[in-house]
NUGUKOL-852305 format. One record per atom (N, C-alpha, C): x, y, z negated. Coordinates in steps of 0.02 Angstrom, whole numbers, padded with zeros to 5 digits, always signed. Layout:
residues N
XYZ ...
END
This chain:
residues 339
+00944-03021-02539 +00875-02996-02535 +00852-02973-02604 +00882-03010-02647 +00856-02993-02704 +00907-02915-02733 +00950-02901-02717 +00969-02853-02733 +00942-02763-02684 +00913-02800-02636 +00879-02750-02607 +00795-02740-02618 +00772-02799-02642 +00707-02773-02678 +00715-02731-02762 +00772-02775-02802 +00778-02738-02851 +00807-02652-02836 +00840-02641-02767 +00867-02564-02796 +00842-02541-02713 +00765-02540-02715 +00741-02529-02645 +00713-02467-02642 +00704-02418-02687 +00694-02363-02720 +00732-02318-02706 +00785-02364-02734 +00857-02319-02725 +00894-02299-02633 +00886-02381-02616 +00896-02352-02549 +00855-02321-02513 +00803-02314-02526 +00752-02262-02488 +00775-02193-02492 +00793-02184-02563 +00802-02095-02591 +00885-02095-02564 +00941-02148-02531 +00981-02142-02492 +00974-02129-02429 +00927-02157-02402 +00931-02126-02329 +00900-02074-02331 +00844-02037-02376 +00796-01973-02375 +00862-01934-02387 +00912-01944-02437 +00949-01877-02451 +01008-01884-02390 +01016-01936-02335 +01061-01946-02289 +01032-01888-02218 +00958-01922-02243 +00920-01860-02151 +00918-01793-02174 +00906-01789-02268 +00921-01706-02274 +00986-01676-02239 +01032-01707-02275 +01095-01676-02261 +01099-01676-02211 +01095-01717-02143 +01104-01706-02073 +01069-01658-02061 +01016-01653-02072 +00966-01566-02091 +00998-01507-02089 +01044-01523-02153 +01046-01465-02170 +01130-01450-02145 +01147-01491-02129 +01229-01476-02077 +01195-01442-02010 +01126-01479-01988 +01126-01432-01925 +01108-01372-01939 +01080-01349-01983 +01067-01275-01979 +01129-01238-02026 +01176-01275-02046 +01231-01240-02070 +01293-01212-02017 +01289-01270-01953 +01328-01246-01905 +01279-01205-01849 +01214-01206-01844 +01180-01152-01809 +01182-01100-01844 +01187-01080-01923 +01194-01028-01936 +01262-00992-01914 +01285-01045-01928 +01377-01013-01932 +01397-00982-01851 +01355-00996-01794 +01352-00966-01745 +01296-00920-01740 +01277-00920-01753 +01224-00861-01760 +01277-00807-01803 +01309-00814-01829 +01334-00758-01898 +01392-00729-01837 +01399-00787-01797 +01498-00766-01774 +01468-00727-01715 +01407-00734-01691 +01394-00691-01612 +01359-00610-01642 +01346-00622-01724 +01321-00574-01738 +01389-00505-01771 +01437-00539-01778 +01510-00526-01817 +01531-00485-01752 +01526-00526-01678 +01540-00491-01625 +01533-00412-01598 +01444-00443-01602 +01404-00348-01605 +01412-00302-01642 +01422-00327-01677 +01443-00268-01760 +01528-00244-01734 +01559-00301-01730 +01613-00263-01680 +01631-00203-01635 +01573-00226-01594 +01557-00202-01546 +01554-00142-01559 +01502-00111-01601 +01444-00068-01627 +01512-00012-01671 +01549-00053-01680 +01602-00030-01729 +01678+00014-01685 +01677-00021-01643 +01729+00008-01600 +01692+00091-01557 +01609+00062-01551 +01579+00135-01514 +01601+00177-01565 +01588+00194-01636 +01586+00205-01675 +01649+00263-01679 +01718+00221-01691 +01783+00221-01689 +01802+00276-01619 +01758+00237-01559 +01801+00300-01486 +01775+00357-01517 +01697+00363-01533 +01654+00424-01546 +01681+00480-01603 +01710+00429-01659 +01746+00479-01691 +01823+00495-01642 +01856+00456-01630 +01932+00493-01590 +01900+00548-01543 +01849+00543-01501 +01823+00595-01453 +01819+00659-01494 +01783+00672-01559 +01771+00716-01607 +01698+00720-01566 +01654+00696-01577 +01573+00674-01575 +01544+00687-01676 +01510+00713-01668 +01487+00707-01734 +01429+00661-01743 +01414+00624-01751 +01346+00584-01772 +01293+00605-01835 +01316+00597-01877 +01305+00632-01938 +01310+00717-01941 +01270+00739-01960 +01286+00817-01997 +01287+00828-02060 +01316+00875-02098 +01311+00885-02181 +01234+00918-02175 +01225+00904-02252 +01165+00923-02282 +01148+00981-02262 +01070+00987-02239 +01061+01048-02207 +01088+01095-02142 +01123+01059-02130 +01151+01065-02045 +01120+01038-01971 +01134+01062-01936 +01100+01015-01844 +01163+01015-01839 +01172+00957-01797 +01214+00923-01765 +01227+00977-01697 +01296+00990-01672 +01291+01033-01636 +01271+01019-01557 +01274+00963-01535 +01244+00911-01476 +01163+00951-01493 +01134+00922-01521 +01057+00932-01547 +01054+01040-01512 +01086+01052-01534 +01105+01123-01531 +01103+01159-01468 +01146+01118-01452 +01163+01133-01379 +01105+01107-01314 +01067+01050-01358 +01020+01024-01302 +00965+01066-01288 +00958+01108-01351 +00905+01143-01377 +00916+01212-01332 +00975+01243-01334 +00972+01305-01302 +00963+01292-01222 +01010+01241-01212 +00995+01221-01110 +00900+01211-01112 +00880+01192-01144 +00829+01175-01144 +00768+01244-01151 +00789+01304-01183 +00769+01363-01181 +00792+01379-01118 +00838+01375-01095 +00878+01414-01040 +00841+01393-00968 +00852+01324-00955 +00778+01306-00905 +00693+01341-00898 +00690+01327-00977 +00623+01339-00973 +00602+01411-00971 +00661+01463-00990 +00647+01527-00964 +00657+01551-00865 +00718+01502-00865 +00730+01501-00783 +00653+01477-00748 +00621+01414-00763 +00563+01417-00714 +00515+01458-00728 +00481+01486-00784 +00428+01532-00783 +00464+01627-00748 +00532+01623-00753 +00536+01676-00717 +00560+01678-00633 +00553+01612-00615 +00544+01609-00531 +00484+01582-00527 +00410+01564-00564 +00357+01568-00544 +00339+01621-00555 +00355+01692-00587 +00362+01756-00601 +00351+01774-00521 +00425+01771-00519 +00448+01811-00455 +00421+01768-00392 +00397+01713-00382 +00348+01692-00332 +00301+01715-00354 +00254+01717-00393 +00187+01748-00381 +00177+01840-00379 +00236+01852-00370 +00244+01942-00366 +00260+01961-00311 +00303+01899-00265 +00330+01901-00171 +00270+01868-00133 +00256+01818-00165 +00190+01763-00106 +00118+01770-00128 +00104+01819-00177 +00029+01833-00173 -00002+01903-00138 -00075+01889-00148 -00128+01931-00101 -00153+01981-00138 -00160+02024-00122 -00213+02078-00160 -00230+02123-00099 -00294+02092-00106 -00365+02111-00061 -00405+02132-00089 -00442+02190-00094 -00485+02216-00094 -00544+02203-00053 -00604+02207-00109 -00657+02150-00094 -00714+02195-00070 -00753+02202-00032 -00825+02243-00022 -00880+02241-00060 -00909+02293-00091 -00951+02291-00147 -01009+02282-00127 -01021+02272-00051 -01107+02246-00028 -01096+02202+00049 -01159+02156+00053 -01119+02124+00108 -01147+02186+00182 -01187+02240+00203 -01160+02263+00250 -01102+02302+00245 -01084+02323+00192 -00996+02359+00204 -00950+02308+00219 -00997+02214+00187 -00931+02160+00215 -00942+02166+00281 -00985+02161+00329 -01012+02142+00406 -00970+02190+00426 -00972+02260+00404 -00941+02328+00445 -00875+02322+00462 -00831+02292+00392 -00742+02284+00370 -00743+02225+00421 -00775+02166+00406 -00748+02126+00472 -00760+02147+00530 -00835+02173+00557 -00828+02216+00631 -00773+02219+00646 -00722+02312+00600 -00701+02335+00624 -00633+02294+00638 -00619+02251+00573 -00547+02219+00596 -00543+02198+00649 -00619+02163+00693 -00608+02112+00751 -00589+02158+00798 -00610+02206+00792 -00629+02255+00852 -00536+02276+00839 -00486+02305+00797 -00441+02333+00797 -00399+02247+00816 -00402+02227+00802 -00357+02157+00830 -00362+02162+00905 -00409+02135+00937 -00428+02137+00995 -00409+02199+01028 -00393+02251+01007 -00372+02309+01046 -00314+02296+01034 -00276+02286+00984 -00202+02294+01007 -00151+02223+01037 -00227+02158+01050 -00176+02103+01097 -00199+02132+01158 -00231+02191+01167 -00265+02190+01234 -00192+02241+01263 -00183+02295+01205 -00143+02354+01217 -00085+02326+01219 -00046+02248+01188 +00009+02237+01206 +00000+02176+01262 -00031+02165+01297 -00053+02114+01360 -00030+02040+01347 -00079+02035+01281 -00074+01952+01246 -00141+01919+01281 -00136+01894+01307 -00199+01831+01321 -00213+01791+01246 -00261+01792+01220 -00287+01772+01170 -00338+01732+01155 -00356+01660+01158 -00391+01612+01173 -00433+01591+01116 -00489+01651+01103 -00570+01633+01048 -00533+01658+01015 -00502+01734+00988 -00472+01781+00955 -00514+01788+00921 -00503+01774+00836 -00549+01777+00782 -00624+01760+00767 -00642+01703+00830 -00702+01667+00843 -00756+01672+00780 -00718+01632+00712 -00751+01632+00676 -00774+01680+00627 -00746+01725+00628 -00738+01802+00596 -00806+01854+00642 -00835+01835+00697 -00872+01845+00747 -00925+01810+00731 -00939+01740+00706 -00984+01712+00715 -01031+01728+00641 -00984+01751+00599 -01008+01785+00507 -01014+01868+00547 -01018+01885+00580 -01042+01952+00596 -01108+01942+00648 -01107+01914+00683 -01188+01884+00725 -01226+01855+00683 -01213+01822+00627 -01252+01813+00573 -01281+01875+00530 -01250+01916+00512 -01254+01967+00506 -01282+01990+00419 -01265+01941+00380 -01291+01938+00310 -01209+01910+00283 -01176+01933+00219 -01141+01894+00173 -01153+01878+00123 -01156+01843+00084 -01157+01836-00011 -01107+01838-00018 -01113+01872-00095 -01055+01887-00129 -01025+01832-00137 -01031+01785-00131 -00987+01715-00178 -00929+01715-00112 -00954+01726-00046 -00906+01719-00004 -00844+01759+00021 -00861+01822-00020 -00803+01892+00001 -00747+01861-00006 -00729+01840-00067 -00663+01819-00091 -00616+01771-00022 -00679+01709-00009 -00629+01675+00034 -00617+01688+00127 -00647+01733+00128 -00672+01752+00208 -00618+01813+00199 -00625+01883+00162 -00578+01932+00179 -00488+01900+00158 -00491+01828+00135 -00422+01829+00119 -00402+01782+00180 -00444+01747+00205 -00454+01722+00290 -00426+01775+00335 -00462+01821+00325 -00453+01863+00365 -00397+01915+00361 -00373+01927+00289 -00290+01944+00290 -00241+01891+00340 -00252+01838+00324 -00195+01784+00315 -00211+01794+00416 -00265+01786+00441 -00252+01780+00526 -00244+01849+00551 -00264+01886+00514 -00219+01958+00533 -00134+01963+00534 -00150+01925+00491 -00035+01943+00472 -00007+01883+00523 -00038+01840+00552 -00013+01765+00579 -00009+01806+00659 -00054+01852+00690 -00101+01886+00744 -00029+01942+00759 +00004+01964+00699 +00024+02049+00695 +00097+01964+00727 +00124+01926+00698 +00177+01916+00687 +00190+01877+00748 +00131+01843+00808 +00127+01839+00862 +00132+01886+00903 +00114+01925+00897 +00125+01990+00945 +00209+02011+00949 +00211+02021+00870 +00306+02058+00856 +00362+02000+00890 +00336+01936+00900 +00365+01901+00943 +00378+01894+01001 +00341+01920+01031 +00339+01936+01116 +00306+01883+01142 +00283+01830+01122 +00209+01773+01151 +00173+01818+01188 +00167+01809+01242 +00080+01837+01273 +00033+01792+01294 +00041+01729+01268 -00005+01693+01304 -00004+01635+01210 -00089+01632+01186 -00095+01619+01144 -00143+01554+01150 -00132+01476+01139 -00182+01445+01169 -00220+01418+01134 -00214+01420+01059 -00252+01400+00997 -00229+01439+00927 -00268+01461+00902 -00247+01463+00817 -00318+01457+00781 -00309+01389+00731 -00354+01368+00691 -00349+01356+00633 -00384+01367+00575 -00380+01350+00513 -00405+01297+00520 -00369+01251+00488 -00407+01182+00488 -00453+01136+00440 -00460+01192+00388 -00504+01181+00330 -00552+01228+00347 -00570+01280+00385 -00616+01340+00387 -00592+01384+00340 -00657+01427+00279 -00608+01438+00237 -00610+01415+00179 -00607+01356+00167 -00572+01339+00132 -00509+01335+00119 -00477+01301+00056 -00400+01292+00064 -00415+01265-00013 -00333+01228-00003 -00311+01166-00051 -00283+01220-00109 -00318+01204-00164 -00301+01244-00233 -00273+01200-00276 -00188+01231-00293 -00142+01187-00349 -00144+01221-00406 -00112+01204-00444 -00101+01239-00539 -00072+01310-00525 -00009+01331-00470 +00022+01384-00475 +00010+01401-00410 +00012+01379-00339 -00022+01407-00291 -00090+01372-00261 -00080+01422-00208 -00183+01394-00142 -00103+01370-00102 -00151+01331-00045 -00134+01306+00022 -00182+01316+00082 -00139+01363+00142 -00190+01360+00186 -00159+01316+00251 -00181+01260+00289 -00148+01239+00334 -00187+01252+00403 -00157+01274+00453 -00143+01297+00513 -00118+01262+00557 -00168+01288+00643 -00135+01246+00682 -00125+01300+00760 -00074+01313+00763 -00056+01359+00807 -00034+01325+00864 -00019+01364+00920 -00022+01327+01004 -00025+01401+01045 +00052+01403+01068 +00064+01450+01111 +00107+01442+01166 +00098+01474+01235 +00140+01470+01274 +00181+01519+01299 +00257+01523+01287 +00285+01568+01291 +00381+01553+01316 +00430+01592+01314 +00474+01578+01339 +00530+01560+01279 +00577+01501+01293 +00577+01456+01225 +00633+01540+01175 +00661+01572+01206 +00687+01609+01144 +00632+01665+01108 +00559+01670+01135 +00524+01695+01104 +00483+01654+01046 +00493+01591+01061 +00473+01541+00989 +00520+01510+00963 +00584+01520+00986 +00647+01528+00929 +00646+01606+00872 +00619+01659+00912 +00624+01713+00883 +00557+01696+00820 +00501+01658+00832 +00424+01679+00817 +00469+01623+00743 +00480+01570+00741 +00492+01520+00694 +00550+01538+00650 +00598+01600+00661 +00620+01606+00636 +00596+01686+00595 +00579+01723+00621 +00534+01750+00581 +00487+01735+00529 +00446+01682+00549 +00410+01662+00499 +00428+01624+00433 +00511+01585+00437 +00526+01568+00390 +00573+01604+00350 +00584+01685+00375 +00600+01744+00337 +00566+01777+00311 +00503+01793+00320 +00473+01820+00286 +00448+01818+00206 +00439+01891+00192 +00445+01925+00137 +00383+01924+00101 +00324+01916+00139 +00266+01927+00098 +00242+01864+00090 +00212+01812+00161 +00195+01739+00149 +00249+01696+00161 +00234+01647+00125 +00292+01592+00118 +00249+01553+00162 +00275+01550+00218 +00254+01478+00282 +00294+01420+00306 +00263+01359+00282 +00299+01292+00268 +00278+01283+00338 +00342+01251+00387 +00324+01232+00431 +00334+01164+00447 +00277+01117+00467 +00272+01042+00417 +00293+01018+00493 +00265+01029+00546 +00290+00997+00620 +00301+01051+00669 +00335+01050+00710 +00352+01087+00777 +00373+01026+00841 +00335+01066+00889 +00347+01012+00953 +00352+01052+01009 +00403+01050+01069 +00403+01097+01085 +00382+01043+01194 +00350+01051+01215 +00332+01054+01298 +00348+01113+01331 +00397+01062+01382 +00421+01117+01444 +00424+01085+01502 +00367+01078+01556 +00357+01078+01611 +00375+01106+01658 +00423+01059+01714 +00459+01096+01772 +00415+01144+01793 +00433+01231+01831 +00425+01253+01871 +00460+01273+01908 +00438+01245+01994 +00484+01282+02052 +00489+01327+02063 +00538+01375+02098 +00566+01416+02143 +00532+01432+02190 +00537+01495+02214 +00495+01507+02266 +00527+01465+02326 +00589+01461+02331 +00637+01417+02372 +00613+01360+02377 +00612+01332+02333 +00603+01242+02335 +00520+01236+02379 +00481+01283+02341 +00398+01284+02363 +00404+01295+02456 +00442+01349+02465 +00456+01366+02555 +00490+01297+02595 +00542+01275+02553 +00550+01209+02593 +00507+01155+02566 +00489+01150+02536 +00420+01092+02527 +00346+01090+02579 +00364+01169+02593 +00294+01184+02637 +00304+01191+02703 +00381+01184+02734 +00420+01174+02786 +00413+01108+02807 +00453+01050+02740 +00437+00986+02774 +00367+00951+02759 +00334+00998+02733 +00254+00936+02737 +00257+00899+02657 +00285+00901+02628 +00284+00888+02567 +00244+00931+02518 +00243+00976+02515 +00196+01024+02463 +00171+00975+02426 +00099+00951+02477 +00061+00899+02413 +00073+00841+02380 +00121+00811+02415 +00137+00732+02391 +00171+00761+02329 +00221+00782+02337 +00286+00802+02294 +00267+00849+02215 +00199+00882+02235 +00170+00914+02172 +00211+00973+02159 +00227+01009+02218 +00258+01078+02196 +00224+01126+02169 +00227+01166+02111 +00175+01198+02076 +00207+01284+02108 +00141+01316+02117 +00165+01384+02141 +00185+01420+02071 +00239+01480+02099 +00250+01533+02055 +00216+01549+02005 +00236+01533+01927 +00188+01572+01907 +00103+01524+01878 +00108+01467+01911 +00058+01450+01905 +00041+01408+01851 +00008+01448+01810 -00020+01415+01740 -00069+01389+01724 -00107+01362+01760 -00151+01337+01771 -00193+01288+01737 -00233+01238+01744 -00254+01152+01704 -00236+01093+01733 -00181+01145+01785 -00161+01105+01831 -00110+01068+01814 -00069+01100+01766 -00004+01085+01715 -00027+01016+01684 +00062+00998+01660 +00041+00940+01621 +00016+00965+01539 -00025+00928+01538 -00065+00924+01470 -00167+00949+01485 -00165+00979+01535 -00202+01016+01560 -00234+01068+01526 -00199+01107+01488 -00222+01171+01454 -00211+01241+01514 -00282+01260+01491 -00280+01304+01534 -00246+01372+01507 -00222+01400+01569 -00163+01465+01562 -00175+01503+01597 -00134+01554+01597 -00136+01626+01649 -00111+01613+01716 -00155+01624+01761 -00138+01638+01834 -00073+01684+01864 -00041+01658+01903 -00004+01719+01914 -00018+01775+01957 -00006+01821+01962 -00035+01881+02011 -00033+01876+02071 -00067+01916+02097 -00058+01882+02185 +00004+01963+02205 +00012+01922+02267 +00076+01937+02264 +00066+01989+02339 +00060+02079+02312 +00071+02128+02379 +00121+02115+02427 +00110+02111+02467 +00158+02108+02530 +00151+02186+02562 +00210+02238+02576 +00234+02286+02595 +00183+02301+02658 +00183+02256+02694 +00175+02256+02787 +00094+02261+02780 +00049+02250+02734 -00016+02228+02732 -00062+02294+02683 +00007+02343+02675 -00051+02411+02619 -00087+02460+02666 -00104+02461+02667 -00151+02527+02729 -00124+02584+02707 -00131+02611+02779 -00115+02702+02740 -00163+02751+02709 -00135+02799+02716 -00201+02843+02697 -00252+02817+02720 -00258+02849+02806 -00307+02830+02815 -00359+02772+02828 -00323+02750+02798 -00365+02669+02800 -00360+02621+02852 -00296+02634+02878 -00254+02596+02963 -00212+02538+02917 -00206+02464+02944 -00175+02434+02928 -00105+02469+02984 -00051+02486+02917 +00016+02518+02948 +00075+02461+02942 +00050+02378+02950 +00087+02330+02948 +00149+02337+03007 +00107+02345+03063 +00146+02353+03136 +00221+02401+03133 +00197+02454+03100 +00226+02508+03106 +00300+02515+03050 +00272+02482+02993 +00341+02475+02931 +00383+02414+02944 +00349+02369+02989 +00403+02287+03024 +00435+02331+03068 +00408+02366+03116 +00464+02401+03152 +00520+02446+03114 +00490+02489+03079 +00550+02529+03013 +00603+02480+02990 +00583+02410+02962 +00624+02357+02932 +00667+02355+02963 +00644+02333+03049 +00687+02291+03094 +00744+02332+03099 +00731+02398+03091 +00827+02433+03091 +00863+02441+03028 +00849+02420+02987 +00894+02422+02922 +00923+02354+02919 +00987+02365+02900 +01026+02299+02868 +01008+02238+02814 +01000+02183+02847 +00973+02154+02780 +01031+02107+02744 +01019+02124+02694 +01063+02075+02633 +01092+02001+02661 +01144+01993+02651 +01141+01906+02659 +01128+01865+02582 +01067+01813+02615 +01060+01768+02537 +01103+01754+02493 +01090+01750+02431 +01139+01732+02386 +01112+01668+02355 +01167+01645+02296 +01134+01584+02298 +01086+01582+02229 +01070+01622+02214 +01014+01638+02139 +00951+01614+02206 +00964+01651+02290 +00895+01628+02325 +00876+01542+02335 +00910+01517+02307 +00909+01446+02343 +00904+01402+02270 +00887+01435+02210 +00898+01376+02151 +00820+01359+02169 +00816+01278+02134 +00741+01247+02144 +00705+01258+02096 +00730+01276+02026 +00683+01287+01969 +00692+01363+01934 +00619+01381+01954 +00597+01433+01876 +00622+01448+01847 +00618+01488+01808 +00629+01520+01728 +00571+01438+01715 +00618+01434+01637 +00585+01371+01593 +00536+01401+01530 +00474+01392+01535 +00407+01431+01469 +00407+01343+01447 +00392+01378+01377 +00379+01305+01362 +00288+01313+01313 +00275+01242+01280 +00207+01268+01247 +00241+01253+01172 +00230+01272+01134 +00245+01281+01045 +00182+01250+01016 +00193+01206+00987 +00155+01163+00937 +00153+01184+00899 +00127+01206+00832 +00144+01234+00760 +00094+01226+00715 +00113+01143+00679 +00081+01156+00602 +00122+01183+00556 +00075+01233+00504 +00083+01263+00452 +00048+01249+00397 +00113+01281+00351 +00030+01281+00277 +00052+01347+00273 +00017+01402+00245 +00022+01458+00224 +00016+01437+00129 +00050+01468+00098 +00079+01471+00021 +00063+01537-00019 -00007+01542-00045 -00006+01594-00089 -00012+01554-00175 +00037+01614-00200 +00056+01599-00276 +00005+01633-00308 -00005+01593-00375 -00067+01642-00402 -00047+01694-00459 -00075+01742-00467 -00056+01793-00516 -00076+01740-00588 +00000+01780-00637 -00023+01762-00715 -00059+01791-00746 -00069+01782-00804 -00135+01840-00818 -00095+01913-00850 -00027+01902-00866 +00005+01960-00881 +00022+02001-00846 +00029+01980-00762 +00036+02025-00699 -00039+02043-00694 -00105+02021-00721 -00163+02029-00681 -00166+02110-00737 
END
């Protein structure tokens, strides 16, 4: 005891320099791993280095030089950026409008008049049934006043259902059962084009709205996105099937629809074109105003008649179907160097 009070000093500053050193061993072997995982990466870093030169990669350039990578990124990078401004070029020179605007609003009232009036004559002159044909183009002429603020979006309305009107017709549709803008006229305005979306509805025979849809996504002047198509085709019978339906008493249960008959009677219940009534030979009067029925059944009864074939005995129709059609219509806007 007595040698540990005399050198008690001493063993104190022995165990202080005993917990240093355990101290300082642990951070001599945490360093020494820290150095060896860092020896690794540098490796690592060193071998990229090594493929990059065998590849012949330059990293470095001499003084006053670009790197020819840098070079090359630079011209692809011109080369794009001349490629898209010259196909927004050439879209806004194929998919835009130039309309001419009316310098007072009765010369506007007159220009729409007359368009309604020349539309309407030629679905009449090609025997289109046309369901509220330019309604709203009618209802700004019974008003009978325009402001100027509105020319712009009404006569380019009125291009765009003119060219939609011309391209229904060139299709062979005669039976038209909706076309609506569905903004009025408005339309959705982007950085480089407008948007007009559309809702069309026709009934017609399905290779005449194979012909109508494929036209429209050829065309040359408007670009028309066609976002949905749906196509309804409701049985119609035969005159055959309708004669034996009305033989055994079935007609009504069975829901045989007559020839032709387009009715609200159809499924969906949109109403359609009637079919014509149907002359019978035996029932025309003659000149003089004699029913000569009697007299042409006797003429019949000596001529030979055909034996049926079997086109007389199929149960269904020709197949019409109805055409669904949303659209957007796509005009590009002029740059100011084309304006």
């Amino acid at each position: 005891m007595d040698f540990v009070k005399k050198n008690l000093a001493f063993l104190i500053s022995a165990a202080c320099s005993f917990m240093v050193a355990c101290v300082l061993l642990y951070f001599m072997f945490s360093a020494a791993g820290k150095m060896k995982k860092g020896k690794t990466a540098v490796q690592k870093e060193m071998s990229f280095f090594q493929e990059a030169e065998q590849a012949g990669l330059k990293l470095s350039s001499a003084p006053g030089e670009e790197l020819e990578n840098l070079l090359q990124a630079r011209r692809n990078f011109e080369a794009a950026d001349k490629f898209y401004k010259l196909s927004l070029q050439e879209l806004s020179r194929r998919y835009s409008l130039n309309i001419e605007l009316p310098s007072n609003s009765p010369e506007a009232v007159r220009r729409i008049s007359e368009k309604i009036r020349q539309m309407t004559d030629y679905v009449l002159r090609k025997g289109v049934e046309f369901n509220g044909l330019a309604q709203q183009f009618q209802t700004i002429v019974e008003r009978g006043n325009i402001h100027s603020a509105e020319f712009e979006a009404i006569f380019r309305q009125l291009y765009l259902y003119e060219y939609v009107v011309n391209k229904i017709v060139e299709a062979g549709i005669k039976d038209v059962i909706a076309l609506e803008w569905l903004q009025g006229f408005a339309m959705e305005e982007m950085d480089f084009y407008n948007i007009t979306p559309v809702w069309l509805s026709v009934h017609c025979e399905l290779e005449q709205a194979i012909k109508f849809l494929n036209e429209l996504s050829s065309d040359q002047q408007i670009l028309f996105y066609i976002k949905s198509c749906s196509f309804t085709a409701p049985d119609r019978y035969s005159k055959a099937a309708q004669d034996y339906a009305a033989l055994t008493g079935k007609g009504q249960t069975q829901g045989v629809q007559r020839i032709g008959d387009l009715t609200a009677d159809d499924p969906g219940g949109v109403p359609r074109r009637s079919a014509a009534p149907v002359v019978r030979r035996g029932m025309v009067p003659d000149a003089a105003g004699r029913d000569s029925g009697s007299t042409r059944t006797q003429q019949l009864d000596r001529l030979v008649k055909p034996d049926p074939k079997r086109q007389d005995y199929l149960a269904f129709d020709d197949k019409y179907v109805i055409l669904d059609l949303r659209l957007d219509l796509y005009e590009f806007k002029r740059s100011e160097q084309e304006e």
